[in-house]
C-alpha positions as CSV (number, residue, x, y, z in Angstrom):
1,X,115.3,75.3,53.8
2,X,117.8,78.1,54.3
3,X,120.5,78.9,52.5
4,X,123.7,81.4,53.7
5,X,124.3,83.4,56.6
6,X,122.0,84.5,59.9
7,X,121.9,86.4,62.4
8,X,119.2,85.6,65.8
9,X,119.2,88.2,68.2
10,X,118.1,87.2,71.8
11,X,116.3,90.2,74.1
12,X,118.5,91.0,76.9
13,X,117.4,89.9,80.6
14,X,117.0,93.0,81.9
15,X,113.6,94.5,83.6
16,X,112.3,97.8,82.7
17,X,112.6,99.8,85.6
18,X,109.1,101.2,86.7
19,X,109.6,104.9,88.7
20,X,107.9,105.6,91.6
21,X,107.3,109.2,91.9
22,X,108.1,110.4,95.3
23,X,106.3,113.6,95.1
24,X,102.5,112.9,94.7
25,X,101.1,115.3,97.1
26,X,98.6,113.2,99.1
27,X,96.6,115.8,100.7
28,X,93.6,115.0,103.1
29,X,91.4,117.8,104.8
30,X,88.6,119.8,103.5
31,X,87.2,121.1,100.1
32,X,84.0,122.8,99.7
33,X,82.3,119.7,98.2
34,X,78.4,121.3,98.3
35,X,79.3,123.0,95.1
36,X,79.5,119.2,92.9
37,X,76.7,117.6,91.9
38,X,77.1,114.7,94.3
39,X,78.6,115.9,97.5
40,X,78.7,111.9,98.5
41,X,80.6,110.8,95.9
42,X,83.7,112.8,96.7
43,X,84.0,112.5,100.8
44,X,86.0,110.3,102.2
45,X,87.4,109.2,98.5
46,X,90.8,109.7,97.1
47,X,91.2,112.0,94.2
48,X,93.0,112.1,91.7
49,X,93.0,115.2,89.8
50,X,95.8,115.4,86.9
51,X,95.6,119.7,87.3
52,X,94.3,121.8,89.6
53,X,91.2,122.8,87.5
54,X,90.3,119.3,87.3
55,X,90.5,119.0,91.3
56,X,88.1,122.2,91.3
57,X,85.4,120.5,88.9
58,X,85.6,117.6,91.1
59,X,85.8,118.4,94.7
60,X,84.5,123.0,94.2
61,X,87.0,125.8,94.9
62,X,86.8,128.6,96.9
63,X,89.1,131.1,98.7
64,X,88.3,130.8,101.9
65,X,91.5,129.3,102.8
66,X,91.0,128.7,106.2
67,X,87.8,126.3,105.9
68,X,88.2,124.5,103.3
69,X,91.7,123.5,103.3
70,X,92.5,121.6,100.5
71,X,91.7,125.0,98.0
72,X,95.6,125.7,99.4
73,X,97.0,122.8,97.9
74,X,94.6,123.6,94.3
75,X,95.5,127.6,94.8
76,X,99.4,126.5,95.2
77,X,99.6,123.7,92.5
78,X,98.1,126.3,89.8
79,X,99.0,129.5,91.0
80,X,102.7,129.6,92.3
81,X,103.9,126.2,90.9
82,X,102.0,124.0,87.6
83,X,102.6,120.7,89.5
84,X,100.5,117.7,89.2
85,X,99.2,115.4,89.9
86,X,97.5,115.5,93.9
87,X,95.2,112.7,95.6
88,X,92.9,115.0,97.6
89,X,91.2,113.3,100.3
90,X,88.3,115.8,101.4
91,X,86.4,114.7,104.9
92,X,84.4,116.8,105.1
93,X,80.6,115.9,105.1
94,X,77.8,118.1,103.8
95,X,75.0,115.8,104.9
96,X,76.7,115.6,108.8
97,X,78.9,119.0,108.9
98,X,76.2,121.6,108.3
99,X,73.8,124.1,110.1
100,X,71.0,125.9,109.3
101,X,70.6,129.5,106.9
102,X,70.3,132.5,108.6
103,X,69.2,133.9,105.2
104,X,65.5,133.6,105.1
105,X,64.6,135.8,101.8
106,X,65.9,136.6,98.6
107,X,65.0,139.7,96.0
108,X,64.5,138.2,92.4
109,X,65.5,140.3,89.2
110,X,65.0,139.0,85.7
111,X,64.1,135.7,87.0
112,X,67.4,135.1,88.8
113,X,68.2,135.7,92.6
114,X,71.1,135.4,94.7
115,X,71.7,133.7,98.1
116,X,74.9,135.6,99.4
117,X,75.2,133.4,102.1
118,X,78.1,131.0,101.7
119,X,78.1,127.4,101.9
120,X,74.4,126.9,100.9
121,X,73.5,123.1,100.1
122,X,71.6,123.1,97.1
123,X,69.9,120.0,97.9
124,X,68.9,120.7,101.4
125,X,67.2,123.9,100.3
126,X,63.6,125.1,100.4
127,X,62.1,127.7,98.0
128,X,58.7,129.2,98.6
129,X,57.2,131.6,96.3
130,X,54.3,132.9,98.5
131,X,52.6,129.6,99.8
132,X,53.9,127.4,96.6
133,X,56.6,125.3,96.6
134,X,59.5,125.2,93.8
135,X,60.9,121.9,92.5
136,X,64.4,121.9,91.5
137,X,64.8,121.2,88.4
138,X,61.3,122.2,87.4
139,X,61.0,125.6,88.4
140,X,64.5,126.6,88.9
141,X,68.0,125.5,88.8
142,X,71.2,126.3,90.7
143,X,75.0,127.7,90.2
144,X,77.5,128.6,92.2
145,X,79.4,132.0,91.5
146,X,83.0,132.2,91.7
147,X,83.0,133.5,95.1
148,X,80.7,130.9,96.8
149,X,77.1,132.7,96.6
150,X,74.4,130.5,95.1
151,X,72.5,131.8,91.9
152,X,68.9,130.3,91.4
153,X,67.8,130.5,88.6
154,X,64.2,130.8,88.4
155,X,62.5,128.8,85.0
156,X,60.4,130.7,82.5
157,X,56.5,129.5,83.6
158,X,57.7,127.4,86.8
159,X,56.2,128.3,90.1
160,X,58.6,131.1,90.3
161,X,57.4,133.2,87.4
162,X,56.3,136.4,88.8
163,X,57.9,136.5,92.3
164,X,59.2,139.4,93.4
165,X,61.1,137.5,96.7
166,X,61.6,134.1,97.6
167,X,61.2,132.9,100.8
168,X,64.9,130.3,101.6
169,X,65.4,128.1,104.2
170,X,67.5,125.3,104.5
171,X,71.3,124.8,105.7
172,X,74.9,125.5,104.9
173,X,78.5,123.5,105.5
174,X,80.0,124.0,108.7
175,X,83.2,123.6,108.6
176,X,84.0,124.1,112.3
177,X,82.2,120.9,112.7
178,X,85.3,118.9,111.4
179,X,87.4,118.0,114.1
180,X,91.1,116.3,113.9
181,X,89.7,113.0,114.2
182,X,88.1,113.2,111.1
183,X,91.4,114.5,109.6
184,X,93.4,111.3,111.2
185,X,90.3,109.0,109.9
186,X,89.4,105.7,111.3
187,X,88.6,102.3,110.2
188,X,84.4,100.8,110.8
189,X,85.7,96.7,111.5
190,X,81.3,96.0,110.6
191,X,81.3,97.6,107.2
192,X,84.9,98.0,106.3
193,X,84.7,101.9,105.4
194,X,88.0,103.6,105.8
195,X,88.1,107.2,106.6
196,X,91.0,110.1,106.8
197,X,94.2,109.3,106.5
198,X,93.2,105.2,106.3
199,X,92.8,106.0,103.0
200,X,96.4,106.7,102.1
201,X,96.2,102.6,101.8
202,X,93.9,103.0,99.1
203,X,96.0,105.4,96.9
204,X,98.3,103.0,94.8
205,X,95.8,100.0,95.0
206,X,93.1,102.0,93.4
207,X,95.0,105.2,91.5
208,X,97.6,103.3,90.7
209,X,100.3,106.2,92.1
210,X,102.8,105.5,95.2
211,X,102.6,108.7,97.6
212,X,105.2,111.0,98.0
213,X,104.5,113.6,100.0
214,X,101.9,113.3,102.8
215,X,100.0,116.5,104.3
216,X,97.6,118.1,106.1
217,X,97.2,121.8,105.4
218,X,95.5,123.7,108.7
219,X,95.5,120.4,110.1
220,X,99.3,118.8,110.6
221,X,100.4,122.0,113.3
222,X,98.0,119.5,116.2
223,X,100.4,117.2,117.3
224,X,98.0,114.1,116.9
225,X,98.2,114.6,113.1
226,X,101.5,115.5,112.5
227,X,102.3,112.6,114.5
228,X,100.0,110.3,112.3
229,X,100.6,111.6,108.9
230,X,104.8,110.9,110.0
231,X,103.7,107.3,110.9
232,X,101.7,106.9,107.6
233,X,104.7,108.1,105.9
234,X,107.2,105.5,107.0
235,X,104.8,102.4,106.1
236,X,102.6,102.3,103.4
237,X,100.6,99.3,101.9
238,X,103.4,97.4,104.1
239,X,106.2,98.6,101.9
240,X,106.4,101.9,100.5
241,X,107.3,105.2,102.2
242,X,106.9,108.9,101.7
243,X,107.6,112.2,103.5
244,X,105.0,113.8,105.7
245,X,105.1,117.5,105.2
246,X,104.3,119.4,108.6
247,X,103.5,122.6,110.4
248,X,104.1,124.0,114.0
249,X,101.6,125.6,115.7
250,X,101.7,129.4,115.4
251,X,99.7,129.8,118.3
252,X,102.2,128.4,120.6
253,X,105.3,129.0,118.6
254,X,105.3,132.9,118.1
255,X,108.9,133.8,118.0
256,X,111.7,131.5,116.3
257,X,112.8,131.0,120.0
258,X,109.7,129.5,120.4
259,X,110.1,126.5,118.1
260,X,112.7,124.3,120.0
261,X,110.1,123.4,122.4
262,X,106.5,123.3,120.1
263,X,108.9,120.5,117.8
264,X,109.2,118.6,120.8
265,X,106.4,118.9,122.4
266,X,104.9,118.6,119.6
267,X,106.6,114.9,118.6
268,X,108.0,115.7,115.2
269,X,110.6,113.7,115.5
270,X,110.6,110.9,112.9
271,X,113.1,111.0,109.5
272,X,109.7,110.8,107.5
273,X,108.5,114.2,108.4
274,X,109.4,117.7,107.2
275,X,108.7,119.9,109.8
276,X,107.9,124.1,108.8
277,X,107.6,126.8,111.1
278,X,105.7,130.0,109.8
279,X,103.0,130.6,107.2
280,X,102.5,132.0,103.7
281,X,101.5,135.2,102.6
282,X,100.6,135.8,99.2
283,X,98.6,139.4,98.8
284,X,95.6,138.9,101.0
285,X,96.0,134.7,101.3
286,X,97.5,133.0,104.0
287,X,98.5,129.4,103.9
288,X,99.7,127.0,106.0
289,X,103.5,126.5,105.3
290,X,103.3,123.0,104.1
291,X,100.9,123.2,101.6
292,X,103.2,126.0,99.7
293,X,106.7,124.1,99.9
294,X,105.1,120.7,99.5
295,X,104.3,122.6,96.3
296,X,107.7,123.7,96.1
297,X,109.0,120.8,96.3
298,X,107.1,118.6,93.5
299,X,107.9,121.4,91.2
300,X,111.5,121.4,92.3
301,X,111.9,117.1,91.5
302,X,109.6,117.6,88.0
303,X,112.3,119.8,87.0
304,X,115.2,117.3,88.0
305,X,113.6,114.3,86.1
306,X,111.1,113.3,88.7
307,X,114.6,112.5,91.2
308,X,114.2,113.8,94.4
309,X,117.8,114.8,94.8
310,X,117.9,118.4,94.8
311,X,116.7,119.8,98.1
312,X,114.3,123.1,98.2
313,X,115.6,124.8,100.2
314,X,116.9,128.0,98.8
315,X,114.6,128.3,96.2
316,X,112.0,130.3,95.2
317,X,108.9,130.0,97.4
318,X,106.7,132.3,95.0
319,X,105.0,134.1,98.3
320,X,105.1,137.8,99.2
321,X,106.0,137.2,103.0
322,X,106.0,134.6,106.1
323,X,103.6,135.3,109.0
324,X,101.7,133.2,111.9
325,X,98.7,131.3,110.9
326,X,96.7,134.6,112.2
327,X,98.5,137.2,110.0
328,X,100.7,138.7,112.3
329,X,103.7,139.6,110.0
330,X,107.4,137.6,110.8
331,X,110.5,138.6,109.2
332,X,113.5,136.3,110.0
333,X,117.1,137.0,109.2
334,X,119.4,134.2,108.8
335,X,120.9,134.4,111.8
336,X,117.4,133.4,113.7
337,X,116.7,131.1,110.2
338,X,119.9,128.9,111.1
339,X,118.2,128.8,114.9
340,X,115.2,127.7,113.4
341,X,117.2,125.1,111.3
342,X,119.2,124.0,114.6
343,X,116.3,122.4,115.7
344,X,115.5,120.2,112.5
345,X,112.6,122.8,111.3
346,X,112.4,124.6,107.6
347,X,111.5,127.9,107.6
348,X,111.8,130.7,105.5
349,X,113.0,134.1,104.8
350,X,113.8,137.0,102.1
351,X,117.3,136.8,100.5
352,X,116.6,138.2,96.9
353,X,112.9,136.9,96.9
354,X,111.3,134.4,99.6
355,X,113.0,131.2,99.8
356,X,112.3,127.8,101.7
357,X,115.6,127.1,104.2
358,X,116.3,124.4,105.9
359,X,117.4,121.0,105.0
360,X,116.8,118.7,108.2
361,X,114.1,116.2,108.5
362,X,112.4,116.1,112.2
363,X,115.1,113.2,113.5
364,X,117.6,116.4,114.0
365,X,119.2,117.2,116.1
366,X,118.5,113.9,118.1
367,X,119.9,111.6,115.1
368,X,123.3,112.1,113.2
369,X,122.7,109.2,110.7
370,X,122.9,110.9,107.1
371,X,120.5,108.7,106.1
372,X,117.9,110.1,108.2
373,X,118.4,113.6,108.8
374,X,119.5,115.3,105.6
375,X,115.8,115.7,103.4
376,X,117.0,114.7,100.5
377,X,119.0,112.2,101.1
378,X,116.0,110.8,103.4
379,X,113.8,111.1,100.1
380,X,116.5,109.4,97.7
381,X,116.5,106.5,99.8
382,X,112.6,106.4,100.0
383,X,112.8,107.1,96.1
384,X,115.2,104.1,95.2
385,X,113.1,101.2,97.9
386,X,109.9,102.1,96.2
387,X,111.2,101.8,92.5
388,X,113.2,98.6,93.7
389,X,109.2,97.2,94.9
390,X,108.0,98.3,91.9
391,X,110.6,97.3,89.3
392,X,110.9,94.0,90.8
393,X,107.9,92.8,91.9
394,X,106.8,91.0,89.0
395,X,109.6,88.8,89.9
396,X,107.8,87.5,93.2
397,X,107.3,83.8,92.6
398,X,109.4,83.1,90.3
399,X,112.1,80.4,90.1
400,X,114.8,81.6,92.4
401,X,117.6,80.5,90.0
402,X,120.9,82.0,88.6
403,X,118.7,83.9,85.9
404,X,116.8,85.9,88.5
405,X,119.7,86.9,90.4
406,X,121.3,88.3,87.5
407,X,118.3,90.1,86.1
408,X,117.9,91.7,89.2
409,X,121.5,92.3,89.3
410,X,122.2,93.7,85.9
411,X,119.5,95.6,85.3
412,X,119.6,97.5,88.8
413,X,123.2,98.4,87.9
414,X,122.5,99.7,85.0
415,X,119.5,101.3,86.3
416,X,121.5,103.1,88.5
417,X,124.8,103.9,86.7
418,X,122.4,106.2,84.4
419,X,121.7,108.7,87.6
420,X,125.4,109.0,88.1
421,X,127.1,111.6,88.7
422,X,124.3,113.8,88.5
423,X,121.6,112.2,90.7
424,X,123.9,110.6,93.1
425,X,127.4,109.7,93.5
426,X,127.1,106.1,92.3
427,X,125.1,102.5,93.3
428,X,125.6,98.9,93.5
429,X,124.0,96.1,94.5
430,X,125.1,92.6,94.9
431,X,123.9,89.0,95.6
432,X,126.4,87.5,98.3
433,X,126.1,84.1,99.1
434,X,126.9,85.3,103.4
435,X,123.4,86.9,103.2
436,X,121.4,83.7,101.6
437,X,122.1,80.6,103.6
438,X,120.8,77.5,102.5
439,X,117.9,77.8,105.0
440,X,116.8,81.3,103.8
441,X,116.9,79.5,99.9
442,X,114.9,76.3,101.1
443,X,112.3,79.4,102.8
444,X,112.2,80.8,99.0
445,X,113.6,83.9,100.6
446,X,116.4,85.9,98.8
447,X,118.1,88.9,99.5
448,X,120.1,91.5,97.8
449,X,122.7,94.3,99.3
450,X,122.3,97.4,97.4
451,X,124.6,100.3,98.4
452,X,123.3,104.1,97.2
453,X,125.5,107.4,97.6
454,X,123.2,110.2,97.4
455,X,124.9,113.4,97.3
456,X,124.3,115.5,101.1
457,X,122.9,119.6,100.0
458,X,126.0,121.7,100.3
459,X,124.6,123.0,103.8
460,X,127.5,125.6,104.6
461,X,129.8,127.1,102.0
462,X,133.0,128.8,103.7
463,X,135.5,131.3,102.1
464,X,138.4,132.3,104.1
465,X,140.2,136.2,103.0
466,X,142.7,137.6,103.9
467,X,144.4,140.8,103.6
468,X,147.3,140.1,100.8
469,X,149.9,143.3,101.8
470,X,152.5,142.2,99.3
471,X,149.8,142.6,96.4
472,X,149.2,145.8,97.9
473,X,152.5,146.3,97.9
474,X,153.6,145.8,94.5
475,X,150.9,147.6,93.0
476,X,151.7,150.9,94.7
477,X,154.7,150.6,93.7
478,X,154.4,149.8,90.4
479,X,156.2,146.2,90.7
480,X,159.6,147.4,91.6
C-alpha cells in the first residue's frame, strides 16, 4: 500500500559511447628477444606493453638501433615522449635468425666471466671448463648487461669452481637474416599461424585495442612494406582503419629534390599513409623518421583528450637534428621543407627547436578531397567510424524498431555536440527514410547519414603590410 506522492525515474535511451583510440602505435619489426627467458613466446606475437619499461622486460632492449628495430619505438615512447601503450610485433627468430660465436674463450674473475660478444643465446651455448661440461642452472647462471654482453655467472662448487677460462661455443642472433618478407608476414593455410603484419588482425580480437598508427621502423622506406602496412591501414578486422606511418628511402632520396620521384616510385600514395622523408638524430642515435613522429603524434592526441584533431606538425620533435638513414647530416630550410611538403611528404627542420612539418597524407598532390589529404582530417574521420563500430555494435541484432533509430540517433548527437567547437566544427547524423527502402528493412539492413566537420590545420597564415605614410606623417609633425 502507498500513500502520497512519487516520483519513477526511467534511464534514458542513450548508449555510452566507447572510444577508439586512434593512436596505438602498432609497431612490427625486430627486438632483441634472446635476452627473455623464452625467446618463443614473444615472436611472432602481439604485445602489449602499457610503458616502455614493460616492453623491455618483455621483448629485451638494446641500443643498437639499427638491428633491432623496435628499441626505436621503446627508446622514443620513454625517452622523448611518455606515451603508451604500443603492440610490438617482433619477427625476429632466435632459433632460425642466428649464426655461430666467434668468441671461443672467456677469462673468469671472482667466479663471474663475460662474453662481450653481442647477441649470445643463452640456451644455445656451450661451457667447458677443461674437458667438463657446465649445466645451466647447476653450475652457472646467466644475465645480460645493459649493453648486451652476457654475464655467467659461475655457482659456488659447480663444475666451474676453479677455472681460470672457459672454453664458449655456441651462436648469436643475426639480425641480417630477417628479410622484408618476414616484416610483411604471411599466413600457413595447414596450421593457421599468422606471421608479420597478419597479425595486425589479431590486435583488437585478442588486446582488446583498435590500432591507430601502423609502422615499421627500418622497414616501411622498401616499397613492398610501405605499400602493405598503407593497405593494412585502410581495412582492419573488415572495419576499422588506422594510419600507416612511413619512411622514404634515404639511399635513393638524398636531396629534398630527390623525394618527388622515391614517393612515387615508391607507391605511397594512399590517404592511410603518412609519408616522412629524413631521419632522426638524437646525440649519437639515429632513427628512422617514423618511429619518432609516430611518437610525436600519440603524445600530441593524449594531450588533446585522446582526439586526433590537432595535427603534429609544428611541434616539438624532441631530436637534435634530421639526417639520412646513414648519418650524413641534412639541414632543410623552409623553402625546400614546403618542396618537400608539395609532394604530400612530412619532413622536418629547425625553427626554434626541431619540429615535424607537413600536413599531407600520401593521396597529395594526386587527390584534392579534404577528406583524404589533410592528416588530420584523414585521422578524425578514421577516429569517428571506429568509435561509431564500437559504440554501436552491441546494437547488431536487435529489433530494428523506432527505439533503435533513436538511440542511435540521440545519443550520437549528443556524443558529438560535446567535441564542438573545440574538436571539430559540429556533427549530425540522421535516419532518412530515401536511404532505407522497404527492401533494405525486409534485408534487416539499416543505414544512417552522419555528417562530421573536422576543422582543416591552418596550413598558410598570410599578413599583408604596408607602408602607412600619413602615420608617418602625422607623427613627425606632431599631429598638425
Amino acid at each position: 500500500m502507498k500513500h502520497g506522492v512519487y516520483i519513477l525515474e526511467e534511464g534514458t535511451a542513450l548508449t555510452a559511447p566507447i572510444t577508439g583510440n586512434s593512436s596505438i602505435q602498432v609497431v612490427i619489426g625486430t627486438a632483441p628477444v634472446h635476452m627473455v627467458e623464452d625467446p618463443a613466446m614473444v615472436v611472432n606475437v602481439p604485445i602489449l606493453a602499457n610503458s616502455a619499461a614493460e616492453a623491455m622486460a618483455a621483448l629485451g632492449y638494446v641500443d643498437d638501433f639499427e638491428n633491432f628495430t623496435l628499441c626505436q619505438t621503446m627508446y622514443a615512447t620513454n625517452n622523448l615522449f611518455q606515451v603508451s601503450p604500443v603492440v610490438y610485433i617482433n619477427v625476429l627468430d632466435p632459433s632460425k635468425h642466428n649464426k655461430a660465436m666467434t668468441t671461443d674463450s672467456v677469462e673468469v674473475e671472482l667466479l663471474q666471466a663475460r662474453i662481450e660478444e653481442k647477441g649470445v643465446i643463452p640456451s644455445m651455448l656451450t661451457l667447458q671448463n677443461g674437458d667438463q661440461t657446465l649445466a645451466a642452472g647447476t653450475d652457472y647462471t646467466t644475465e645480460f648487461d645493459a649493453d648486451g654482453s652476457l654475464l655467467i655467472n659461475l655457482i659456488s662448487g659447480g663444475k666451474g669452481q676453479g677455472a681460470q677460462t672457459l672454453t664458449v661455443s655456441g651462436k648469436v642472433v643475426d639480425p641480417s637474416k630477417v628479410t622484408k618478407t618476414d616484416i610483411i608476414g604471411s599466413y600457413n593455410i595447414e596450421n593457421g599461424k599468422e606471421t608479420g603484419m597478419e597479425l595486425i588482425r589479431q590486435v583488437y580480437p585478442k588486446l582488446g585495442v583498435v590500432p591507430g598508427l601502423l609502422l615499421a621502423p627500418g622497414w616501411s622506406q622498401e616499397p613492398e612494406v610501405g605499400i602493405a602496412l598503407a593497405a593494412k591501414a585502410a581495412n582492419i578486422n573488415g572495419v576499422f582503419k588506422a594510419m600507416a606511418i612511413i619512411d622514404l628511402d634515404t639511399a635513393t632520396a638524398t636531396k629534398y629534390t630527390d623525394v618527388k620521384e622515391v614517393k612515387e616510385n615508391s607507391g605511397f600514395t594512399s590517404e592511410f599513409c603518412y609519408p616522412l622523408w629524413l631521419s632522426f638524430r638524437v646525440g649519437d642515435y639515429i632513427f628512422a623518421g617514423s618511429a619518432v613522429a609516430a611518437a610525436l603524434i600519440a603524445y600530441t592526441d593524449a594531450n588533446n583528450d585522446d582526439v586526433p584533431s590537432i595535427s603534429p606538425s609544428n611541434k616539438l620533435l624532441g631530436v637534435t637534428g634530421t639526417c639520412l638513414a646513414d648519418g650524413t647530416e641534412v639541414n632543410l630550410d623552409q623553402d625546400q621543407a614546403n618542396v618537400v611538403n608539395s609532394y604530400g611528404v612530412a619532413t622536418a627542420m629547425n625553427m626554434n627547436g626541431w619540429k615535424l612539418w607537413g600536413n599531407y597524407t600520401g593521396a597529395y598532390p594526386s587527390s584534392q578531397d579534404p577528406k583524404d589529404i589533410w592528416f588530420p582530417v584523414r585521422r578524425m574521420f578514421n577516429w569517428q567510424g571506429n568509435n561509431f563500430i564500437l559504440s554501436y555494435f552491441d546494437k547488431v541484432d536487435d529489433p530494428m524498431n523506432q527505439i533503435l533509430i533513436e538511440s542511435v540517433v540521440d545519443s550520437e548527437n549528443i556524443r558529438c555536440a560535446a567535441y564542438a567547437p573545440d574538436k571539430w566544427a559540429g556533427a549530425t547524423i540522421q535516419y532518412l527514410k530515401s536511404d532505407n527502402p522497404d527492401a533494405d528493412i525486409l534485408a534487416g539492413k539499416m543505414t544512417f547519414r552522419q555528417s562530421i566537420a573536422p576543422y582543416t590545420p591552418a596550413q598558410e597564415i598570410n599578413n599583408v603590410l604596408s607602408y602607412d605614410t600619413e602615420l608617418l606623417a602625422s607623427t613627425l609633425t606632431g599631429g598638425e
